[in-house]
N, C-alpha and C positions, 0 to 999 in steps of 0.2 A: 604456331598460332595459339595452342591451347594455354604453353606457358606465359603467352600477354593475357589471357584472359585470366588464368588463376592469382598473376598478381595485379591483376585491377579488383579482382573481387578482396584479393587481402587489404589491398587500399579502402573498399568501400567497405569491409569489416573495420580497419581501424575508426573509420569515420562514425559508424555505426555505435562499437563502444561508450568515443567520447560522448555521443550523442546520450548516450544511456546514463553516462553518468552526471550530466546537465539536466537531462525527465528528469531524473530521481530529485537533483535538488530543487528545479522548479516543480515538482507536484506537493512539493511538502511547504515551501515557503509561497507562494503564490497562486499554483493551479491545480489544489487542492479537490475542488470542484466539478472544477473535469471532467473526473468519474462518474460523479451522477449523471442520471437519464434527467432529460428533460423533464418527465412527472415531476421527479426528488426533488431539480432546479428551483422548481414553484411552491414546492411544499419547503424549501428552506424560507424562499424570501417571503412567504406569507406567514409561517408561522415565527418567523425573526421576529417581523412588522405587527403582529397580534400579539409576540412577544413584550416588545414593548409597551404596547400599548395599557395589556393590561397591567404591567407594574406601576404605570404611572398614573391611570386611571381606577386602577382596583376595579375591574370588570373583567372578570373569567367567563363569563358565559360564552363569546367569541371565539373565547384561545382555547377552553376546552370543545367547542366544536369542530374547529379545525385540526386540531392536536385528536382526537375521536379519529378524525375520517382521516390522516395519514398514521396513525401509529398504532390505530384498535381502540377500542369503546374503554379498554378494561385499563388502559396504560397511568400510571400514576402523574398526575397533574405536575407534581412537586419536579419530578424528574425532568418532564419535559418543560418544564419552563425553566429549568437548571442552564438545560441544553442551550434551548433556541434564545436564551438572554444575553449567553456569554458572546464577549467582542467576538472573539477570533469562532469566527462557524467554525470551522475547524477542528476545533475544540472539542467539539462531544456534540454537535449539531450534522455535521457530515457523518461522522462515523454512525450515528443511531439511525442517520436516515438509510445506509448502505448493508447496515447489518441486522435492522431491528428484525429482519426475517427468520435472521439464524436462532436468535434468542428465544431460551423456553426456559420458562419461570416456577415450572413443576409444583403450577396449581398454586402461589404466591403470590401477593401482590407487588406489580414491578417495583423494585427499586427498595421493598421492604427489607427481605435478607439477600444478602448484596451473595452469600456465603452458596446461596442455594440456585443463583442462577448457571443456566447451562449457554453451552455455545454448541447450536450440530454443525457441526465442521462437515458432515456426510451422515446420510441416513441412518449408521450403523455405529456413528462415530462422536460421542460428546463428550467436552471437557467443559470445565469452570472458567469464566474470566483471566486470562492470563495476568499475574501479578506483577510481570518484569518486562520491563522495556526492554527487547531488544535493538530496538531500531540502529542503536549505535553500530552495534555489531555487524549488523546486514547491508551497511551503508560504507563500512569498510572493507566489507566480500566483493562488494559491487566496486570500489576503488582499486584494489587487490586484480581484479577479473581487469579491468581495463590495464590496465600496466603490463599484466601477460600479454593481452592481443598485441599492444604496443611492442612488447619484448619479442613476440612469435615474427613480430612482421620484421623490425629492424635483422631478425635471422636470418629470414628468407636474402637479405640484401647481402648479410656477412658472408652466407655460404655459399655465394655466388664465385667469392675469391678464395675464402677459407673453408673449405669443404668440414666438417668436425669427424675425426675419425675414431669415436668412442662408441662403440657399437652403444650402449645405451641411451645416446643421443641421436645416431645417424639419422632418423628420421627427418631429424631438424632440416637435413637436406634436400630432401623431400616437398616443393614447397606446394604442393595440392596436398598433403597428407599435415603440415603446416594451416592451410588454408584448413581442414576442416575442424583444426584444433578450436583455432579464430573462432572459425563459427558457433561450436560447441559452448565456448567461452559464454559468445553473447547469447547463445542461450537459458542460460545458466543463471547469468544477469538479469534477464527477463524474467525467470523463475523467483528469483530474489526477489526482483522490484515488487512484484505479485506477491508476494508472501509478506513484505514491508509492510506496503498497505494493510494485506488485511488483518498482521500480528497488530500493528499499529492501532488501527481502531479497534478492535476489541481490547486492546489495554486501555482507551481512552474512556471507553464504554465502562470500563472496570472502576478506573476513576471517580466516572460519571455518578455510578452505585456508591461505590464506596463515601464519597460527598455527600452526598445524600442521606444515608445510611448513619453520621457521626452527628 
């Protein structure tokens, strides 16, 4: 009985995978937004809409009220109207509203020296703006990662008639020791996907400065 259940849980591991690798590409082209909490939700679509408003009216006193009460009294106008004007929120508008917390500006005004802002990653832990995309890279870990679960599971089938007798493989036969490989995988993925996102927007934010900043 155990060994149906270890290979239904391989089955719902492969399922899993694919699934992970379809998030990743619908959070980046489409459900982006997601992520935000419903506060963040509000404070995009009202400062988009105050966004525009004031470029086409030339009336800041609105945008800089609402742009105050979501991002701080002290935040550079310039920036945030860079953000919430561009088409794609996406863009530098989701990322500032997800990250503006981590950022510290080391007593500068935002958006001034693009050079001297920090990121705390952890209390004890800050770097600079990252300068380099990786997303490319991490989107083909997460591809890479699904093709193994696929490869571990199709195993578990082959060694059912083909036992492999290379001791440094044997496990393969194994198919609960199989099974937690899977799992480990998709965990792995999830850790990636996590880490996309948030390398992602702080490169985006970097951007954001560096525009700003030329």
């Amino acid at each position: 009985m155990l060994i149906y259940i270890v290979f239904l849980m391989i089955f719902v591991g492969v399922t899993v995978a694919l699934y992970q690798v379809y998030e990743i590409h619908y959070n980046i082209n489409v459900g982006n937004d997601k992520k935000l909490s419903k506060a963040d939700k509000s404070r995009l679509k009202t400062l988009s809409d105050q966004a525009k408003t004031a470029q086409q009216n030339h009336a800041w006193a609105d945008f800089d009220q609402v742009a105050a009460n979501a991002l701080g009294p002290e935040f550079n106008r310039d920036i945030a109207l860079a953000a919430f004007s561009e088409e794609k929120a996406g863009s530098y508008a989701i990322p500032l509203l997800r990250r503006k917390k981590r950022l510290s500006f080391n007593g500068v005004r935002e958006g001034a020296e693009g050079n001297r802002i920090k990121v705390r990653h952890l209390p004890f832990w800050k770097t600079t703006l990252p300068h380099i995309n990786i997303r490319a890279a991490l989107i083909a870990l997460v591809i890479v990662n699904c093709f193994l679960v696929q490869l571990l599971a199709a195993m578990t089938v082959y060694t059912i008639s083909y036992p492999i007798s290379t001791p440094l493989l044997a496990w393969l036969n194994d198919p609960l020791i199989v099974m937690l490989a899977i799992y480990a995988f998709i965990f792995m993925t999830f850790l990636i996907s996590t880490l996309d996102r948030y390398m992602h927007d702080l490169y985006q934010l970097g951007e954001l400065f560096k525009k700003k900043a030329i």
